[in-house]
Backbone as numpy.savetxt, mean C-alpha at the origin, in Angstrom:
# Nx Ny Nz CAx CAy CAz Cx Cy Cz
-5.16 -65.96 40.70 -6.00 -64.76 40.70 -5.13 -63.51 40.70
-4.10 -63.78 41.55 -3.14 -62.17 41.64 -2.43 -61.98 40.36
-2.43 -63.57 39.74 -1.62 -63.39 38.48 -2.49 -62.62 37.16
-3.70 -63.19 37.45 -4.82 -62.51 36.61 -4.79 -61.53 36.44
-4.80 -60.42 37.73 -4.94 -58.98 38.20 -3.80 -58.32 37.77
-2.85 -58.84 37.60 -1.43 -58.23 37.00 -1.44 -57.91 35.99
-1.75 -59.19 35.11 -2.16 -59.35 33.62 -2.95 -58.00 33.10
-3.94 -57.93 33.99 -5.06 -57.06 33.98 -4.72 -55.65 33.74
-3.68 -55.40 34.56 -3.31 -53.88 35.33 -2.31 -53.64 33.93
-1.44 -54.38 33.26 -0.24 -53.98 32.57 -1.08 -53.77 31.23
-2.16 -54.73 30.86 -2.59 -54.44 29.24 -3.74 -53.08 29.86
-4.19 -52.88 31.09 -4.39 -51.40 30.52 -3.58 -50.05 30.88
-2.54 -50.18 31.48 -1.44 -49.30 31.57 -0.82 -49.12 30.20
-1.01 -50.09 29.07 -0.60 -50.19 27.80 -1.68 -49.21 26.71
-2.65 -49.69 27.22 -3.36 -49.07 26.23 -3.80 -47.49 26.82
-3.45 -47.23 28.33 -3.92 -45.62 28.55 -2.65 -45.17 27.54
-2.09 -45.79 27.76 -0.26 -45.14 26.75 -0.27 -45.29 25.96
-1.11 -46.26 24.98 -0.87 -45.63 23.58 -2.39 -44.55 23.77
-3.16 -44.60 23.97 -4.20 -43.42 23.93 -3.23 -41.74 24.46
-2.69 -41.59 25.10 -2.11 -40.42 25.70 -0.98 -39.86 24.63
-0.20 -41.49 23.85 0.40 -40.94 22.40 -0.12 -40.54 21.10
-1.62 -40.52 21.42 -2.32 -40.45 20.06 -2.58 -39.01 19.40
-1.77 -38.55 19.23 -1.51 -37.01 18.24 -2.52 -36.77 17.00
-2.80 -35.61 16.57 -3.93 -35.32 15.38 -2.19 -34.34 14.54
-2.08 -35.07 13.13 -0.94 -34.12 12.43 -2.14 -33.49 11.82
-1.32 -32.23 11.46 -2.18 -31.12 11.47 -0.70 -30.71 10.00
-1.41 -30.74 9.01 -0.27 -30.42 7.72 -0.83 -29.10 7.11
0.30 -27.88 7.72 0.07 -26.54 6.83 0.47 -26.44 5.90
-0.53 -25.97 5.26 -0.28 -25.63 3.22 0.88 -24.36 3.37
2.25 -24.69 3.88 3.14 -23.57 3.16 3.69 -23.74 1.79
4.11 -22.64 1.42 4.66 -22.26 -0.29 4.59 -21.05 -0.32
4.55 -21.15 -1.77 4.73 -19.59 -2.56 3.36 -19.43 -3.23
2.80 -18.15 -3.26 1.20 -17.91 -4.11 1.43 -16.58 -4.74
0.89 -16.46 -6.14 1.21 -15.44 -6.94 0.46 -14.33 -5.93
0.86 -13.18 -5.81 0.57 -11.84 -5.03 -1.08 -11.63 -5.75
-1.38 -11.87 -6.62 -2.82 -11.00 -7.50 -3.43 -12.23 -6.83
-3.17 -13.30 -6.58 -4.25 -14.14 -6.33 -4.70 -14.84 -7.41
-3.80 -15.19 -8.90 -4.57 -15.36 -10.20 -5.51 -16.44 -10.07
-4.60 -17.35 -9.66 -5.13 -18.95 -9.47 -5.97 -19.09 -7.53
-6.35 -18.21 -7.21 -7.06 -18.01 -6.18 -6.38 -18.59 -4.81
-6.21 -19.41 -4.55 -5.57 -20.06 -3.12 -4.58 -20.80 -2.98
-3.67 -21.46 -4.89 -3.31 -22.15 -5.19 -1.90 -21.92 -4.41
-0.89 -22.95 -4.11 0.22 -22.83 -3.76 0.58 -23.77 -3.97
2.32 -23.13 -4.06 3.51 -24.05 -4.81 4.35 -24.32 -3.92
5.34 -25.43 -4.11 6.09 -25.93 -3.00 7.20 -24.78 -3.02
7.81 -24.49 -4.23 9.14 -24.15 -4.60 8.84 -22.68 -5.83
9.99 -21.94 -5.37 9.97 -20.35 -6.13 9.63 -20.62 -7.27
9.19 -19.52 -7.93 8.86 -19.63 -9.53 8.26 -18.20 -9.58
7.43 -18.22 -11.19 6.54 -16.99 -11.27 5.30 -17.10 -11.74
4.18 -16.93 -11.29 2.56 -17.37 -11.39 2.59 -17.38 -12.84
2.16 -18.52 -13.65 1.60 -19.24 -14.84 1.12 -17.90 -15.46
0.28 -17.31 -14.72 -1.14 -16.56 -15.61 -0.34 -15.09 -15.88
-0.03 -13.89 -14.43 0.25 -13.03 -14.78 1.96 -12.38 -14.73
3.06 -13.54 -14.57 4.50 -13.67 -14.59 5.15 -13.26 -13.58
3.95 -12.72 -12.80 5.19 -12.29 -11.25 5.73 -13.32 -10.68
6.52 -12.94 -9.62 7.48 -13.76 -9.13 6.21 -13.97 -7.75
6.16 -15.76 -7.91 5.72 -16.02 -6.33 6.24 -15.00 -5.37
4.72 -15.32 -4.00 5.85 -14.94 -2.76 5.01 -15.87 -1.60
6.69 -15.97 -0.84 6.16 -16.79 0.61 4.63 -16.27 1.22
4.06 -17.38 1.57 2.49 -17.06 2.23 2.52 -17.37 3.46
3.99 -17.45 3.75 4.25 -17.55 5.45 4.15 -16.50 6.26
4.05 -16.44 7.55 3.85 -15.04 8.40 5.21 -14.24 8.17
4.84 -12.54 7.94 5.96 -12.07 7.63 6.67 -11.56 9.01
7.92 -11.42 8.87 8.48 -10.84 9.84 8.11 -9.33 10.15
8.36 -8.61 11.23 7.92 -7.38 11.00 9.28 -6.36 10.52
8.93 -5.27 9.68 9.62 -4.60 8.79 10.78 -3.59 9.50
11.58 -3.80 9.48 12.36 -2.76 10.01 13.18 -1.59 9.09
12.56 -0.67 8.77 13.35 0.83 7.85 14.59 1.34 8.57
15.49 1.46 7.63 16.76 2.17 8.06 16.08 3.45 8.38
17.16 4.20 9.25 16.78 5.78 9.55 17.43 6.50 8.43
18.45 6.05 8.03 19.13 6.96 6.75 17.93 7.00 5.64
18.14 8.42 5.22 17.43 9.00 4.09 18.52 9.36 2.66
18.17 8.31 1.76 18.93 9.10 0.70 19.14 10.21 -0.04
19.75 10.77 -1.09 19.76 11.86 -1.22 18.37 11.80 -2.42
17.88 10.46 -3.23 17.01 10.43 -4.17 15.53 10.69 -3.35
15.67 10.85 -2.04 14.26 10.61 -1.03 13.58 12.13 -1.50
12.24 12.18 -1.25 11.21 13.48 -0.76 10.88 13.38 0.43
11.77 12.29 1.46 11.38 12.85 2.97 12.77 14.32 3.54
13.46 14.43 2.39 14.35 15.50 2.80 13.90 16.91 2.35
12.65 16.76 1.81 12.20 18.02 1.68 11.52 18.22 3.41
11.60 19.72 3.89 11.45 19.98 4.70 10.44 21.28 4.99
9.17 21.08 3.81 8.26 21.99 3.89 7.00 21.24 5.08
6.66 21.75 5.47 5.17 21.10 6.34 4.01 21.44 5.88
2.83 20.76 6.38 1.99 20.32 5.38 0.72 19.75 6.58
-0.60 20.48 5.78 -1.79 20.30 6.52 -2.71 18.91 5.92
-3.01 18.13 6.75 -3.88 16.66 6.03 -5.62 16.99 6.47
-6.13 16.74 5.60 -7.46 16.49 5.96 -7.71 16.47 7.28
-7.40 16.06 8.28 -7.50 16.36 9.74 -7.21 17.37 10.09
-6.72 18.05 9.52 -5.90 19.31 9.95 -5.09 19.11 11.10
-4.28 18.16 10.79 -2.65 17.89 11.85 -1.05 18.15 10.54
-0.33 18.90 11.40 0.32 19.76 10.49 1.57 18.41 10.81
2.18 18.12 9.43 3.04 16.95 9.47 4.46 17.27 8.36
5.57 17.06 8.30 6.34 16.78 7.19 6.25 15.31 6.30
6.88 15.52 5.09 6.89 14.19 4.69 7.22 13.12 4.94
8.32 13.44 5.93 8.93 11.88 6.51 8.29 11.40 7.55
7.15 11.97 7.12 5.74 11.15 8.86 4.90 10.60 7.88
5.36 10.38 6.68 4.83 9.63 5.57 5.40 8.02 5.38
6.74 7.95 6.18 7.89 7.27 5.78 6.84 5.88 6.40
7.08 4.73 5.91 6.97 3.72 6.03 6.19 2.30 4.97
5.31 3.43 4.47 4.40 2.54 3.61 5.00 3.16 2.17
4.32 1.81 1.10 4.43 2.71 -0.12 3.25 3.72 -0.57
4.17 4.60 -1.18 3.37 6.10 -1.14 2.44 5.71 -2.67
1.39 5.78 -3.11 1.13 6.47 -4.43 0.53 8.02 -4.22
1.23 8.84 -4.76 0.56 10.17 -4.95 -0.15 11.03 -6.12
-0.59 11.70 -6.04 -0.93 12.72 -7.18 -1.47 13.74 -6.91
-1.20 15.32 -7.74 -1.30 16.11 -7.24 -2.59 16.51 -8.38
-3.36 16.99 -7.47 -5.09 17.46 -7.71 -5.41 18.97 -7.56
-6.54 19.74 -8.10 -7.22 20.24 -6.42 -8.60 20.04 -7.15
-9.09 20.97 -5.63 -10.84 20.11 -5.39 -12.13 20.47 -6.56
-11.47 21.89 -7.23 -12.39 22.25 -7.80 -12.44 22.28 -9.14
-11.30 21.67 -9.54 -11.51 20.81 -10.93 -12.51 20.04 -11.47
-13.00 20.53 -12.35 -14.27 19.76 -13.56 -13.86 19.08 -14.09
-12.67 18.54 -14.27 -12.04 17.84 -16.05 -10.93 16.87 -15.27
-9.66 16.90 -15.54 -8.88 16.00 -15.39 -8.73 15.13 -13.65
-8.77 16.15 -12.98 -8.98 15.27 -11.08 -10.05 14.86 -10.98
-11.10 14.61 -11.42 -11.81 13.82 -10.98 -11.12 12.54 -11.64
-11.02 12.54 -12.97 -10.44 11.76 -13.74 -9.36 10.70 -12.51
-8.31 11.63 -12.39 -7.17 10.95 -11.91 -7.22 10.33 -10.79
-8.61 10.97 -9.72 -9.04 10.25 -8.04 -9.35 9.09 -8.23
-10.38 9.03 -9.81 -11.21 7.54 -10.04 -9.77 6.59 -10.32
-8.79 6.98 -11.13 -7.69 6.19 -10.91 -6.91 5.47 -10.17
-7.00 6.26 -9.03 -6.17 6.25 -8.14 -7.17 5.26 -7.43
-8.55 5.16 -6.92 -9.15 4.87 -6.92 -9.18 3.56 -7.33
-9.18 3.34 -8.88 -8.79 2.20 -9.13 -7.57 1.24 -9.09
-6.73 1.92 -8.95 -5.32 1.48 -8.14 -5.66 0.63 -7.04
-6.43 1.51 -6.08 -6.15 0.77 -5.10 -7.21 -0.16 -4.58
-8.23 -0.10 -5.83 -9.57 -1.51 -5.39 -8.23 -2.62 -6.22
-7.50 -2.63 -6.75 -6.84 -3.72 -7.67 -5.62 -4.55 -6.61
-5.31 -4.06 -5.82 -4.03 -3.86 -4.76 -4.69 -5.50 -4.18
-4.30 -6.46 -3.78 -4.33 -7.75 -2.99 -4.89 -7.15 -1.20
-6.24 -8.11 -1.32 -6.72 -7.08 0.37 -5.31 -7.59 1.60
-4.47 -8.74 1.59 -3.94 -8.49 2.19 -2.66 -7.28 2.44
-2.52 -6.67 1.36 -1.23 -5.96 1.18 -1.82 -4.47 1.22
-3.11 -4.46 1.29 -3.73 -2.99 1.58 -3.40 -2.04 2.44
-2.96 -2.49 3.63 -2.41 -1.69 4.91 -1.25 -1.31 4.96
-0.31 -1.63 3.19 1.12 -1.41 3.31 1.13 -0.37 2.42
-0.22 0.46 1.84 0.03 1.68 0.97 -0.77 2.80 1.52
-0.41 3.94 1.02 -0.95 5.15 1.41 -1.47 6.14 0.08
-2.47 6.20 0.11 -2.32 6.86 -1.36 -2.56 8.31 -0.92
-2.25 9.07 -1.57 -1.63 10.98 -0.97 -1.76 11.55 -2.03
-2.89 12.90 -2.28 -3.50 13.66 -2.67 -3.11 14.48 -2.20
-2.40 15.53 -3.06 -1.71 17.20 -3.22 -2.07 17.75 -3.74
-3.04 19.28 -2.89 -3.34 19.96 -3.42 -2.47 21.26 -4.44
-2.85 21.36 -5.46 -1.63 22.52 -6.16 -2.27 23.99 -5.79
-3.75 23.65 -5.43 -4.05 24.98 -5.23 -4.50 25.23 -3.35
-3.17 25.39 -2.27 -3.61 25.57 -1.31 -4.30 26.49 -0.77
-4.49 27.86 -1.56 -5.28 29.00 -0.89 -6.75 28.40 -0.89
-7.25 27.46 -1.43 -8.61 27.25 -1.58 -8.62 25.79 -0.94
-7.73 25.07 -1.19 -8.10 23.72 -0.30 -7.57 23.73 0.77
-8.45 24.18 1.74 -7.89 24.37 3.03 -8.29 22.73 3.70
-7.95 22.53 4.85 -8.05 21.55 5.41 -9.67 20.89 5.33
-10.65 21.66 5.88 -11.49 21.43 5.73 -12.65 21.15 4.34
-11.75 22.06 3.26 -12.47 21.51 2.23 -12.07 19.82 1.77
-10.61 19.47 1.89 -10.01 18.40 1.44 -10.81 17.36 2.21
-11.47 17.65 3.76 -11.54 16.81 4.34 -13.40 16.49 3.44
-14.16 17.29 3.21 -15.08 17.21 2.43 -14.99 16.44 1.07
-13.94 16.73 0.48 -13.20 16.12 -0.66 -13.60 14.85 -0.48
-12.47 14.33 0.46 -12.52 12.78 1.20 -13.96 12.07 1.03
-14.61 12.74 1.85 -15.89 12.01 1.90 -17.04 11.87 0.48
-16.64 13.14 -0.30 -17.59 13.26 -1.63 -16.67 11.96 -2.27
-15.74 11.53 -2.17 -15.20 10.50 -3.20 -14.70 9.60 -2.34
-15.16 9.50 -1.13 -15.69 7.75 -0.41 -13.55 7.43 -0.04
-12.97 8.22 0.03 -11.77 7.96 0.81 -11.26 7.68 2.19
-11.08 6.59 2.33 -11.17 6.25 3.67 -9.30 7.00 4.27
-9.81 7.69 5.04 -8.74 8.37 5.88 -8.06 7.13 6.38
-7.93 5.62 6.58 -7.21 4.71 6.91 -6.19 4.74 5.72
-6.41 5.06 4.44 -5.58 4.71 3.25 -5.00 6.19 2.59
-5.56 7.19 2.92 -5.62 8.07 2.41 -5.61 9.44 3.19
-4.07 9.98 2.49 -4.02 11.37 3.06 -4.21 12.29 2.21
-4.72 12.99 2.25 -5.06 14.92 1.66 -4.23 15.76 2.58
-3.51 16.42 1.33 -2.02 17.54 1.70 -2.45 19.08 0.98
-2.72 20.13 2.15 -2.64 21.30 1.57 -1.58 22.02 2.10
-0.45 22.35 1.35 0.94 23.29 1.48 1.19 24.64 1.65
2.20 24.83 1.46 2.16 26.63 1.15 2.84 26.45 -0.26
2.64 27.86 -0.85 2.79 28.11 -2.39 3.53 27.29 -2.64
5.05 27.70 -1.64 6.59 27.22 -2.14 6.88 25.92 -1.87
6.18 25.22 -1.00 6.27 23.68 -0.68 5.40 23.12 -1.94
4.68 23.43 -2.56 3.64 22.98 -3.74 4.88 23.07 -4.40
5.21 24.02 -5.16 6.06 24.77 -6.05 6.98 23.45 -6.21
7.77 23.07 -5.18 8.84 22.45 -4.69 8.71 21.21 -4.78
7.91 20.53 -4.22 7.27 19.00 -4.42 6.87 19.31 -5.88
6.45 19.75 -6.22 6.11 19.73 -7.69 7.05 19.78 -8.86
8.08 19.88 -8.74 9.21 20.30 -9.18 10.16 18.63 -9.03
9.88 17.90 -8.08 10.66 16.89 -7.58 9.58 15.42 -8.50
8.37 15.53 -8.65 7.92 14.61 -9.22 7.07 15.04 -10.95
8.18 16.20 -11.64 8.10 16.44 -12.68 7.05 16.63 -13.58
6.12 17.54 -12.19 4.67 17.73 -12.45 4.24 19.23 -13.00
3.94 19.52 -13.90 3.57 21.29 -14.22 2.12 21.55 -13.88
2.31 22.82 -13.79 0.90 23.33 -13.10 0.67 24.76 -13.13
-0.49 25.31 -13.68 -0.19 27.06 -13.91 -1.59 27.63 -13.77
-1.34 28.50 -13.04 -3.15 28.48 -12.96 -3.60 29.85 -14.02
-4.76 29.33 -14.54 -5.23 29.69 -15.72 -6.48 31.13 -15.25
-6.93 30.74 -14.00 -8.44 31.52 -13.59 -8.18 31.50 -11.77
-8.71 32.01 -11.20 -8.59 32.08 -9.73 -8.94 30.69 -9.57
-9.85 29.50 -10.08 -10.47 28.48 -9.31 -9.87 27.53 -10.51
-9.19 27.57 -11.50 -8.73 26.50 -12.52 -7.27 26.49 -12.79
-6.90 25.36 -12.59 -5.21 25.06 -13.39 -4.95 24.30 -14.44
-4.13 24.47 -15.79 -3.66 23.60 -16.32 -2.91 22.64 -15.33
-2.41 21.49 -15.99 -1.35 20.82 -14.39 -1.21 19.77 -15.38
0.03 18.47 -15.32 0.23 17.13 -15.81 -0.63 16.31 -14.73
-0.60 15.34 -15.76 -1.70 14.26 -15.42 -0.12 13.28 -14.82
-0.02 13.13 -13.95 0.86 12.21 -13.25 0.39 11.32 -12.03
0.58 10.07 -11.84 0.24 9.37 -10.85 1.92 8.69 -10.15
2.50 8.96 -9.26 4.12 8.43 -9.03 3.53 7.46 -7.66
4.95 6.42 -7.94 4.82 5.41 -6.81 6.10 5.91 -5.87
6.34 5.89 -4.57 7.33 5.55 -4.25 7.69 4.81 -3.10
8.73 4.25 -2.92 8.75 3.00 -1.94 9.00 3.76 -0.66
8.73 2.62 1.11 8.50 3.20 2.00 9.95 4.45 2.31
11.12 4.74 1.39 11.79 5.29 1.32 11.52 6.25 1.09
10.57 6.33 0.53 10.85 7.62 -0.25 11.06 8.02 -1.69
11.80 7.03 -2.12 12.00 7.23 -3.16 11.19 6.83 -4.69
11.24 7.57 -5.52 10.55 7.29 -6.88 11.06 6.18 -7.57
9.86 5.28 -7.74 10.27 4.09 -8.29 8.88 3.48 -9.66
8.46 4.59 -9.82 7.83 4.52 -10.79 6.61 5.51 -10.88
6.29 5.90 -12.66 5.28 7.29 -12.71 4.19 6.40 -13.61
3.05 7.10 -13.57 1.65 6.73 -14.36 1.33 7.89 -14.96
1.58 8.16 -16.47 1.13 9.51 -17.26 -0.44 9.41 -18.23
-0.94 10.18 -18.16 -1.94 10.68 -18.69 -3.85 10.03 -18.12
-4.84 9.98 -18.47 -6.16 9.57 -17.49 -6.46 8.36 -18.27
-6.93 7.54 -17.42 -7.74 6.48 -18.06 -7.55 4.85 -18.28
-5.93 5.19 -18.28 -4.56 4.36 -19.05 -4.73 3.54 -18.14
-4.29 2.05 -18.85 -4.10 0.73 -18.02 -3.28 0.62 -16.74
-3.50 0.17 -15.71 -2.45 0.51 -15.11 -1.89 -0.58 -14.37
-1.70 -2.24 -15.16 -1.10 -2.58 -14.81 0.06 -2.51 -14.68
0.77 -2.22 -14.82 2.54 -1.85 -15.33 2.36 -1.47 -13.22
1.44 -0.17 -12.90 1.34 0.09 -11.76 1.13 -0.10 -10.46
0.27 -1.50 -10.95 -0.37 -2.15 -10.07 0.93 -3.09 -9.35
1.45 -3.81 -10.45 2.66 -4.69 -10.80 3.82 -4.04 -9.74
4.22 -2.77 -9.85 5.46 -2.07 -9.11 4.71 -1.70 -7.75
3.71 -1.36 -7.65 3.60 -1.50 -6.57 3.45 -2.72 -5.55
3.26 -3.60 -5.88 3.49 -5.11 -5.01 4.62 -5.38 -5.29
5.47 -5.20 -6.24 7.05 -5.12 -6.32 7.60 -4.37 -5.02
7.07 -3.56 -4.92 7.67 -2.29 -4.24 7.26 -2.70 -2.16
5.91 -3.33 -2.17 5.86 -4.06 -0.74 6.37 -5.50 -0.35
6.42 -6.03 -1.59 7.02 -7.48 -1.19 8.43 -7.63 -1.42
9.33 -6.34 -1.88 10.71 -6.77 -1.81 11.56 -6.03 -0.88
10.60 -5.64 0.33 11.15 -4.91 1.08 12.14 -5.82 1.77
């Protein structure tokens, strides 16, 4: 009988132990997935460049967090040192811009003809952008005409064309900071009537540096080429 009870005690000391080793594998889909999402969720074991639209995969692993040098080059627009009113009306320089990639373009509010044009662009820029990579751009609206876009009109601006202040800053300057930034992203502008300007149709990217790393000329125009440098421009940081 005691021998029984032994017997007894060891085959289930055996089996609580294999039950207590019994693990669930749990296999994460890591790889590489084209940035646009072409092929929707698809992932690859090993580097390459998505089939459909030729970019270069990228890891879909958690990213590290980003660390920016403090040095500013001499190609940067955070070394311009004019200050500058945003739709909130909080008075900032450009290098309180520094971190994300910038797309900008310079507007103002009371244009009939080409800014509306260029907002819907911009606009469309950034419905095209991958929703995860959304929080790594800023898109920045410069006014050329600051005597009239004062803070509060820009901030009206904002809302008549559905800009979410999370993505989007509105900049009204003084003459010579317009003048000046304008001058640096090879933009003309002349005002024709107290409330109208001729001006170039320009849309510029630049990386969380600062620096210009690519322009979008004239309204309407395709803009992948833009879309393209800008996820260039967050995923090769």
């Amino acid at each position: 009988m005691k021998q029984l009870t032994y017997i007894l005690f060891i085959v289930t000391i055996t089996i609580l132990g294999s039950c207590d080793k019994k693990t669930t594998k749990v296999t994460a889909k890591v790889g590489y997935q084209c940035p646009m999402k072409c092929e929707a969720e698809k992932v690859y074991l090993e580097k390459g460049t998505c089939p459909v639209c030729k970019m270069d995969l990228r890891s879909n692993s958690k990213k590290t967090a980003k660390v920016l040098s403090d040095k500013i080059s001499e190609a940067s627009i955070f070394n311009l040192t004019s200050k500058w009113n945003t739709q909130e009306s909080k008075e900032i320089v450009l290098e309180e811009l520094k971190g994300k990639t910038l797309v900008m373009v310079m507007v103002y509010t009371t244009c009939k003809a080409a800014c509306p044009r260029l907002t819907a662009d911009m606009r469309n820029i950034e419905a095209k952008i991958p929703t995860e990579l959304k929080k790594d751009v800023n898109y920045v609206l410069v006014s050329i005409d600051p005597e009239n876009d004062t803070p509060k009109r820009l901030k009206e601006f904002a809302n008549e064309n559905y800009l979410d202040s999370k993505y989007w800053t509105l900049l009204q300057g003084t003459e010579d900071g317009v003048r000046e930034f304008a001058n640096v992203l090879a933009v003309k502008y002349k005002q024709i009537s107290p409330l109208d300007f001729s001006h170039s149709n320009i849309i510029s990217v630049f990386n969380p540096h600062g620096e210009l790393v690519h322009q979008q000329q004239g309204l309407g125009i395709d803009n992948k080429e833009t879309i393209t440098k800008i996820i260039e421009t967050i995923t090769q940081l």
